[in-house]
C-alpha positions as CSV (number, residue, x, y, z in Angstrom):
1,X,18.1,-22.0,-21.9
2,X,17.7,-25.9,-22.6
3,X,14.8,-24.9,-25.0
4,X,17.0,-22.6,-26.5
5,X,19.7,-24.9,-26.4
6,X,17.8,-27.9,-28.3
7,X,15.9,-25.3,-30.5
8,X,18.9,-24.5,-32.0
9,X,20.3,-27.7,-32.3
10,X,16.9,-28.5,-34.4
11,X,17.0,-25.4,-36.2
12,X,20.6,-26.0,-37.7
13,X,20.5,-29.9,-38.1
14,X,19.7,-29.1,-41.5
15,X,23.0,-27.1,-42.1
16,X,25.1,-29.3,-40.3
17,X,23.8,-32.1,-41.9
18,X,25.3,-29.9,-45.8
19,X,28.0,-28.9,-44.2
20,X,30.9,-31.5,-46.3
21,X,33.0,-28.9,-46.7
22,X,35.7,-27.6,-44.6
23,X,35.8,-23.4,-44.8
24,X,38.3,-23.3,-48.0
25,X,36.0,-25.6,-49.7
26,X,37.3,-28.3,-49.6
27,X,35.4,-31.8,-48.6
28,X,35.6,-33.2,-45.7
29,X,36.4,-36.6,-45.6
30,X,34.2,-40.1,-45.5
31,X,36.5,-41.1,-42.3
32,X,35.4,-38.0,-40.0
33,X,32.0,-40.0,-39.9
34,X,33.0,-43.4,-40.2
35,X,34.2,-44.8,-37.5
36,X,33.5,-47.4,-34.7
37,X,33.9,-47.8,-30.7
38,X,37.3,-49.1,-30.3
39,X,36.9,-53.4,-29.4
40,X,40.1,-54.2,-27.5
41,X,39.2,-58.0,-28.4
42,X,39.8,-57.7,-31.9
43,X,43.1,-55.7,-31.4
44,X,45.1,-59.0,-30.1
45,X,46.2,-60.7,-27.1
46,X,45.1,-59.0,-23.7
47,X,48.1,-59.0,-21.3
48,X,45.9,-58.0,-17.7
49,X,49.1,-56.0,-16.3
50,X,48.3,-58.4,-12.6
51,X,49.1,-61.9,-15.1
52,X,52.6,-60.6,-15.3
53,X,53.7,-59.1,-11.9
54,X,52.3,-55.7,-11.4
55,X,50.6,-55.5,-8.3
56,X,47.7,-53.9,-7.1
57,X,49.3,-50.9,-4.9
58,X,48.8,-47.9,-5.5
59,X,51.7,-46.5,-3.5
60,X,54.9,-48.5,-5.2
61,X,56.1,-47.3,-8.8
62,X,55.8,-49.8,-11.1
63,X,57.4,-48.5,-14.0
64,X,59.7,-51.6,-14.5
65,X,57.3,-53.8,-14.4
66,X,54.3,-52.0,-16.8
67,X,57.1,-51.4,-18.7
68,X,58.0,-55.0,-19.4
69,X,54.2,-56.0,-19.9
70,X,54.4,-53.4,-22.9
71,X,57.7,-54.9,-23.8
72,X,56.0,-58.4,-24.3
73,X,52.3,-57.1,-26.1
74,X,55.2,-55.6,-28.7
75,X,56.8,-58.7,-29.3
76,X,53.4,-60.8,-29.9
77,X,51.2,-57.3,-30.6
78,X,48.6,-57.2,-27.8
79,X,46.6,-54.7,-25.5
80,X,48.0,-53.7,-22.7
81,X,44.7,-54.1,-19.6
82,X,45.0,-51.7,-16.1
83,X,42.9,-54.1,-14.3
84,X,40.5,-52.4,-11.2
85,X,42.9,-50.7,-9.0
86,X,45.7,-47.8,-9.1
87,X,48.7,-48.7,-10.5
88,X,51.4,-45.8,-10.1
89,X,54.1,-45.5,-12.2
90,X,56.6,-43.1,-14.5
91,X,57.4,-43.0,-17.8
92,X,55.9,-45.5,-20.2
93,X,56.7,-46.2,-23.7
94,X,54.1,-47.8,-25.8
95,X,55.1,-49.3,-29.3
96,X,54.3,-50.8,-33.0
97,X,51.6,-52.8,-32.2
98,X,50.1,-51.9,-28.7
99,X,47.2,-50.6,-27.4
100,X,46.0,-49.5,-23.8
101,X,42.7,-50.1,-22.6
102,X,41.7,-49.4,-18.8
103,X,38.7,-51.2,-17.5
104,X,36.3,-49.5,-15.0
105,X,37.9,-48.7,-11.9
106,X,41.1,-48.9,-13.4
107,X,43.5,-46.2,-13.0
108,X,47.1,-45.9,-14.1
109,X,48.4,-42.8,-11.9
110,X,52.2,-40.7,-12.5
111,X,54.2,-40.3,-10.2
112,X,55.0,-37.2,-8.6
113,X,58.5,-37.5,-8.4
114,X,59.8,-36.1,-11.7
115,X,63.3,-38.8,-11.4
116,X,60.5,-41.3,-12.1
117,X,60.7,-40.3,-15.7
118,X,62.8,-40.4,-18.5
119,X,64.3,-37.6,-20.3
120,X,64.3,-37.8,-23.7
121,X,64.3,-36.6,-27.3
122,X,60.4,-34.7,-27.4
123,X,58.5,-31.8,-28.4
124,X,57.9,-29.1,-26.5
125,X,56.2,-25.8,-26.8
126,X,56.9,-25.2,-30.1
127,X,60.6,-26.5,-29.9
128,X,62.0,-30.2,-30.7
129,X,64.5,-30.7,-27.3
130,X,65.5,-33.2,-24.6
131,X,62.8,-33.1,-21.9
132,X,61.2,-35.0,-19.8
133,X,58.8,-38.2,-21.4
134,X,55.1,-37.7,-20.3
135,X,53.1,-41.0,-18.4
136,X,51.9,-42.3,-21.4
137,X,54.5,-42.4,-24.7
138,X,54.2,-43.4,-27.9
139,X,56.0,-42.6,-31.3
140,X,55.5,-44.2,-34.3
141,X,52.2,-46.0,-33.7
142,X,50.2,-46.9,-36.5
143,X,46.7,-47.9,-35.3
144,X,47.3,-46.8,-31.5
145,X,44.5,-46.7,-29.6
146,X,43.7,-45.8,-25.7
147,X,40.1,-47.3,-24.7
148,X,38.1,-48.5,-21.8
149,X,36.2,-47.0,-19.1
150,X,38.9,-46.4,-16.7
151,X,41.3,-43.0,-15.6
152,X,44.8,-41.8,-15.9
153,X,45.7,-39.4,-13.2
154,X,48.2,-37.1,-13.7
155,X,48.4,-36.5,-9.9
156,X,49.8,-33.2,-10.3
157,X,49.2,-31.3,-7.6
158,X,53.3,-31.5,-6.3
159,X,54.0,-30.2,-9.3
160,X,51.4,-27.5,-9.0
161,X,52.2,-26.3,-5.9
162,X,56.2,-26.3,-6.6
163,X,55.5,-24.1,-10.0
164,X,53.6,-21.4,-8.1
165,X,56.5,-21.6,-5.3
166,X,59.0,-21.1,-7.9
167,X,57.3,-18.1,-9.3
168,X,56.9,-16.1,-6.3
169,X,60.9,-16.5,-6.0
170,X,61.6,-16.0,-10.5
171,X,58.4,-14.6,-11.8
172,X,59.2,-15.0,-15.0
173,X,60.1,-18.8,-14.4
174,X,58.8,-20.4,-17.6
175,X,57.3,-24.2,-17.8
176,X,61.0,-25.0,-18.9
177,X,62.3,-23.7,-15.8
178,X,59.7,-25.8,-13.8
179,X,60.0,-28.8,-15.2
180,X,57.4,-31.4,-15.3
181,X,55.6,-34.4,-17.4
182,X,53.0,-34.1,-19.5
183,X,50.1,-36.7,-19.2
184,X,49.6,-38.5,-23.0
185,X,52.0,-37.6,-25.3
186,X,51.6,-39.1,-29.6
187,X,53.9,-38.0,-32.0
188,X,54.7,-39.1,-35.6
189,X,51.6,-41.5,-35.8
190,X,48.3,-42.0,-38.0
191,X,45.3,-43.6,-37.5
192,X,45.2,-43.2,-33.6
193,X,42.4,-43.2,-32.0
194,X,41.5,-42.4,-27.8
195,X,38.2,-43.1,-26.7
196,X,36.3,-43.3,-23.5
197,X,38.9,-43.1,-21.2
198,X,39.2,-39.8,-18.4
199,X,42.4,-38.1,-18.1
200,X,43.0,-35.6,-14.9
201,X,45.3,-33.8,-13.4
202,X,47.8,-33.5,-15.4
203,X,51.6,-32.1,-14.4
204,X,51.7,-30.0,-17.2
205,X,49.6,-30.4,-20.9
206,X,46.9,-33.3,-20.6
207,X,47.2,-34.9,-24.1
208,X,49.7,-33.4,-26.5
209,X,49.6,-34.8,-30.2
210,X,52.2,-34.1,-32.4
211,X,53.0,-34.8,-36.6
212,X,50.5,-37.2,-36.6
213,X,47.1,-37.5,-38.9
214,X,44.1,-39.4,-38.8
215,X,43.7,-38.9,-35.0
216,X,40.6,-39.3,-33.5
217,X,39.5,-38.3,-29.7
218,X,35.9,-39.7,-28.7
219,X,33.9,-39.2,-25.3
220,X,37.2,-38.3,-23.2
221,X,36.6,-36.7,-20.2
222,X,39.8,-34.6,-19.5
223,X,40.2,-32.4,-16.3
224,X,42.5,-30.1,-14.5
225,X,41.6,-27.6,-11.3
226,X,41.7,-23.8,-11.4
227,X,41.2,-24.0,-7.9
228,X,42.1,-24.4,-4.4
229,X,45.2,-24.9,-6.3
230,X,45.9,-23.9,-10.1
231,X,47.2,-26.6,-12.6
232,X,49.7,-24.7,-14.5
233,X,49.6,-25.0,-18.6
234,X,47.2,-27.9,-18.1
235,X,46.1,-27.3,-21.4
236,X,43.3,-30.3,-22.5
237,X,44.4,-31.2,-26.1
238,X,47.3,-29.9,-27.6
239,X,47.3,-30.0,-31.6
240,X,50.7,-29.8,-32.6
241,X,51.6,-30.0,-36.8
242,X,48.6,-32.0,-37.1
243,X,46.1,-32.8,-39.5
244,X,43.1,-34.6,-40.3
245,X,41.3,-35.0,-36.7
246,X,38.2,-35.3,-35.3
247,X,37.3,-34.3,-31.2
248,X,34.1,-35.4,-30.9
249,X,31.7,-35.9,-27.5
250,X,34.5,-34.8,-25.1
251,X,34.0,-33.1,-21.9
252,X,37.0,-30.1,-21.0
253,X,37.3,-28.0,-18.1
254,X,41.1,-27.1,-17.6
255,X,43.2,-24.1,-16.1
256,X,44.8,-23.3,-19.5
257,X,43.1,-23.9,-23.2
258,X,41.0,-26.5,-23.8
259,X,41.8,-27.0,-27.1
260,X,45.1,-25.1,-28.7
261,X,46.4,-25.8,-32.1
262,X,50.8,-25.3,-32.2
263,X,53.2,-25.8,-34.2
264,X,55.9,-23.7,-33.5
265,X,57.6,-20.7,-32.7
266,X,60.3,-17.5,-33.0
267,X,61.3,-15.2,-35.7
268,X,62.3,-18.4,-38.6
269,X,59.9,-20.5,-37.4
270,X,58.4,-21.0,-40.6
271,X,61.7,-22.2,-41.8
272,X,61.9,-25.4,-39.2
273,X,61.4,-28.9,-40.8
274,X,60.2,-29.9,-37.9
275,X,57.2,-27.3,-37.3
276,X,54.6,-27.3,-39.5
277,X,50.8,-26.0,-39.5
278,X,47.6,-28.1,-38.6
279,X,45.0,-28.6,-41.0
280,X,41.2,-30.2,-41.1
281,X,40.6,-30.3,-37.8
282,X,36.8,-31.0,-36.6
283,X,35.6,-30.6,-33.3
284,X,32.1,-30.9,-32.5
285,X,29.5,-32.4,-29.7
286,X,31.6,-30.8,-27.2
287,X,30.9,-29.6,-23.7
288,X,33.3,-27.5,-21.6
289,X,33.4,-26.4,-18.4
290,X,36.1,-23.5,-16.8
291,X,39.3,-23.0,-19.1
292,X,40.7,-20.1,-20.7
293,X,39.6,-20.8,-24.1
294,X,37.6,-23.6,-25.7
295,X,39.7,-23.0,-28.9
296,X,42.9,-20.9,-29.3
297,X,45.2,-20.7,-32.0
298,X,49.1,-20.6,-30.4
299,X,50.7,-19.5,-28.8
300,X,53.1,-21.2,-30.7
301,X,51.2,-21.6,-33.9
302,X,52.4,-20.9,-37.7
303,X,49.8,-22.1,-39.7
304,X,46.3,-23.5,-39.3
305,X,44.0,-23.8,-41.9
306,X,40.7,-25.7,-42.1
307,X,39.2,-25.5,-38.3
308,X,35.8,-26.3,-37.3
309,X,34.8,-25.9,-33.7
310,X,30.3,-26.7,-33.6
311,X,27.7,-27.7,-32.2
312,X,28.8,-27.3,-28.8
313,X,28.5,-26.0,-25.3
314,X,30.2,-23.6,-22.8
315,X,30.6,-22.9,-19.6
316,X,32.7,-20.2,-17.6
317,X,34.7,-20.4,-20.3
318,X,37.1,-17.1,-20.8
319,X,37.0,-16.7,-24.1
320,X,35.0,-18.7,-26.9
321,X,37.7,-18.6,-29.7
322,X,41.3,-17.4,-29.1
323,X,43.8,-15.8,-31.8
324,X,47.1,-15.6,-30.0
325,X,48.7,-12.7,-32.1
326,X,52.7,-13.6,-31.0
327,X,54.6,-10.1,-32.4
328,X,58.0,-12.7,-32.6
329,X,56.4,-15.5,-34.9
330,X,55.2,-15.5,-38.4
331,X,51.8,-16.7,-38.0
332,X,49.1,-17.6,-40.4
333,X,44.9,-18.2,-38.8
334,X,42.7,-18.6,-41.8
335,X,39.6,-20.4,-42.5
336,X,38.0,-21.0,-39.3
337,X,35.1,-22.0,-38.6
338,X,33.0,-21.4,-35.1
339,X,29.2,-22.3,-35.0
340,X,25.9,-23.4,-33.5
341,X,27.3,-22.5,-29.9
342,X,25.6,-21.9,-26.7
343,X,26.6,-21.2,-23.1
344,X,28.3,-18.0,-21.7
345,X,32.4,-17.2,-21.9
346,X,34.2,-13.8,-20.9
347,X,34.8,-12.6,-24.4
348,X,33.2,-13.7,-27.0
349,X,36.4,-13.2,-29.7
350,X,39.7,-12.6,-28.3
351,X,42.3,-10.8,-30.4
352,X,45.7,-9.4,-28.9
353,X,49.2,-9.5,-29.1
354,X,50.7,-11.8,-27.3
355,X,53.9,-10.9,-25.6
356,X,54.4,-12.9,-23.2
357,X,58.4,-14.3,-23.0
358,X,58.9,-12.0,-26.7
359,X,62.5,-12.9,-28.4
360,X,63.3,-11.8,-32.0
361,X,66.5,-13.8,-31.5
362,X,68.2,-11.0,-33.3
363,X,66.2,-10.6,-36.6
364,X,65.5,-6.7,-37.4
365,X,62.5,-6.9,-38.3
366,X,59.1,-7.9,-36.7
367,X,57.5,-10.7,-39.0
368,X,54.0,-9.7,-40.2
369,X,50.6,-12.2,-39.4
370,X,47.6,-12.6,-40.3
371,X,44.0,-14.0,-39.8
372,X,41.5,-14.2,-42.1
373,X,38.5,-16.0,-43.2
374,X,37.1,-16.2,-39.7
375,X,33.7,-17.3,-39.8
376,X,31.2,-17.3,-36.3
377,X,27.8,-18.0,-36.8
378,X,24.6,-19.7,-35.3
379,X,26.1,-18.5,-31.6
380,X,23.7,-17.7,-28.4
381,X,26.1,-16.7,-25.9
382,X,26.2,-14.7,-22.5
383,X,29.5,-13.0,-21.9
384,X,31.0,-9.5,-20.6
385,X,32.7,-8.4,-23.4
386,X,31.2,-9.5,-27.3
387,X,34.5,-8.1,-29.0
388,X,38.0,-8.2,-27.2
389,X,39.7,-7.0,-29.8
390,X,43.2,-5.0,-30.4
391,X,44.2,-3.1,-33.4
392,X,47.8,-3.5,-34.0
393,X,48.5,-3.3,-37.8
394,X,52.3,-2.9,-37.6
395,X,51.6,-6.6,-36.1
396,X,49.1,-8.6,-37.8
397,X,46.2,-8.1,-40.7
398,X,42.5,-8.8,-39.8
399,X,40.2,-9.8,-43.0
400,X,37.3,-11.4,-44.3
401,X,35.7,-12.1,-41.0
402,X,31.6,-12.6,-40.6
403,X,29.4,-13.0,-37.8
404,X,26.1,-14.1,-38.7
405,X,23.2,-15.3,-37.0
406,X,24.3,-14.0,-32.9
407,X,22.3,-13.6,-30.3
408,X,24.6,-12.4,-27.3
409,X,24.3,-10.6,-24.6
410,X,27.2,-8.5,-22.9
411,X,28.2,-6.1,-20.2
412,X,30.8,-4.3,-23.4
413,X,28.8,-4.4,-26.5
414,X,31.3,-2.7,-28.2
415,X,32.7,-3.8,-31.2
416,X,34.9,-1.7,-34.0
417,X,34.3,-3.1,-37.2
418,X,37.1,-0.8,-38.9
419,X,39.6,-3.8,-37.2
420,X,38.9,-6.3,-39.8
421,X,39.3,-5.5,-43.6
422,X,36.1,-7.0,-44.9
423,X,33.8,-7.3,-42.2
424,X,30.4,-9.2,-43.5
425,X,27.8,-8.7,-40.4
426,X,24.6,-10.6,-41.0
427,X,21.6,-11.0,-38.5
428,X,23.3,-10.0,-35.8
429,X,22.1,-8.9,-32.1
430,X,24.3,-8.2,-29.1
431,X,22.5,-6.8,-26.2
432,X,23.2,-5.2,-22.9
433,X,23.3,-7.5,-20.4
């Protein structure tokens, strides 16, 4: 399989290397492949949290006094340093002019007491409400930027446990019922860029990015357990209304998505100024280990356009590439792009309606979706089932999808081609396995 693995890498570097284009055609931009590491030295003043009377303890919240070292980079412009140690603390607020950068053995950890932080003005699964403030905040950050070597733990397992308790007793609880913090949370920004740094167990989603643009996330490690106890919605990076990013060298292995491209949801969706649909988004040089999709598109999703998932590598995931199909939402998957792949997943391509908590909020009629333009190619995957796929044309359209160049083996081989409207099959081999 490493043969295989680096064969194919050599075989395709040749087509990745003409690849300028985004699916629609049009060119991808100079910036997705010039960049730099992030130097915290050249960003300002370093204000070492310990110089200004944080402690090193990781059992007393800090949030006071973390917050007021923030506070003072803001008024001079600065980066904010976690030192070696654990430093645990609740909501934070970064601001114009701040950056974070955790050194090696550094970790800035959440408390698990959910009075520890704020509730405020946020996005949240596809609606713009009061809710609780993640660990890490910032709004408005031109030039933000998250660096170093160190972590930031969600510790999440209290929150874990507590979701699952609630569900035996309301099984239809929702993550709004359960309330809890996500980990990194962005939102009306540009030019941000997180690099290096590992973010774990996460309460709720890991790093949610919201109306922002020019957003680049390089060699993160982000993590969350499916087992001995599940992390609920601990999705890894959460696209929401974005456009212009680039995920490149990042290890995922979550319980929920990986990667999962919002933007809103319910019957007018489409008709909310503050929704919107993500565009040119490149993700490459990935590896992931156990999560339920490497990319998915919603579940509260309008629009996205312009997505390129490549040149990387799964493991246990479920599914390779996700079209949540939501029967209460207007929704609008075209032009994506999934290629040079290799690993194993569940299924292959995942297709279905997607009912889960349905509301038509009293509209009459069900708003129609599509999905089109969907591109997989240069793929060697192991899975059991090559094409997971539900008819539903009262629903949503299929068309203009091509597979080209797949070697896959599965246990269901199956695959109905009269489901897509334009179905171009090139050089194609699934095999029992």
């Amino acid at each position: 399989m490493k043969y295989l693995f680096c064969l194919l890498f050599a075989l395709t570097a040749t087509a990745v290397a003409a690849q300028q284009t985004f699916p629609d055609g049009t060119p991808i931009e100079p910036w997705f492949s010039e960049y730099k590491p992030v130097d915290p030295a050249a960003l300002g003043k370093q204000f070492v949290v310990t110089d200004y009377g944080v402690v090193r303890d990781s059992n007393l919240v800090q949030t006071a006094a973390l917050q007021a070292v923030i506070d003072r980079a803001a008024g001079q412009g600065g980066v904010v340093v976690i030192p070696e140690g654990v430093y645990l603390s609740g909501s934070l607020f970064f601001k114009p002019g701040t950056h974070l950068h955790i050194r090696k053995g550094g970790v800035l950890k959440g408390s698990d007491d959910i009075s520890n932080f704020a509730i405020v003005d946020t996005r949240i699964e596809g609606q713009s409400l009061p809710y609780f403030a993640a660990l890490v905040n910032a709004d408005g950050v031109d030039g933000f930027t998250i660096s170093g070597e160190g972590t930031i733990n969600g510790n999440g397992e209290r929150y874990w446990r507590s979701f699952w308790l609630r569900r035996k007793v309301i099984p239809k609880c929702t993550n709004m019922d359960e309330l809890r913090p996500r980990l990194v949370y962005i939102s009306n920004s540009r030019n941000v860029q997180l690099e290096g740094v590992t973010f774990k167990n996460s309460p709720f989603w890991t790093t949610h990015i919201y109306n922002s643009q020019y957003v680049r996330l390089l060699d993160l490690t982000i993590m969350a357990p499916s087992e001995p106890v599940k992390a609920p919605s601990s999705d890894g990076i959460d696209l929401d209304v974005c456009s212009n990013v680039h995920v490149k060298g990042c290890y995922l292995s979550v319980n929920d998505d990986a990667i999962a491209l919002k933007g809103g949801k319910g019957p007018w969706a489409d008709r909310d100024s503050t929704n919107g649909g993500n565009y040119n988004i490149l993700i490459e040089d990935c590896r992931y280990g156990f999560c339920h999709s490497a990319l998915t598109c919603g579940s509260e999703s309008i629009h996205n356009r312009n997505i390129v998932l490549r040149r990387c590598h799964v493991d246990r995931a479920n599914r390779l590439l996700w079209l949540k199909m939501r029967p209460d939402t207007p929704q609008n998957y075209e032009y994506i792009l999934v290629e040079d792949i290799t690993g194993n997943a569940n299924s292959f391509l995942f297709v279905r309606p997607w009912t889960q908590f349905f509301d038509l909020k009293g509209r009459k009629d069900m708003p129609m979706s599509y999905s089109s333009h969907v591109t997989m190619r240069n793929i060697d995957l192991d899975c059991d089932t090559f094409f997971n796929v539900r008819q539903a044309e009262d629903q949503y359209k299929l068309s203009n999808f091509t597979f080209e160049n797949l070697n896959v083996r599965a246990k269901n081989t199956d695959c109905d081609r009269s489901y897509v409207s334009g179905f171009e099959w090139k050089n194609v081999t699934v095999s029992p396995r």
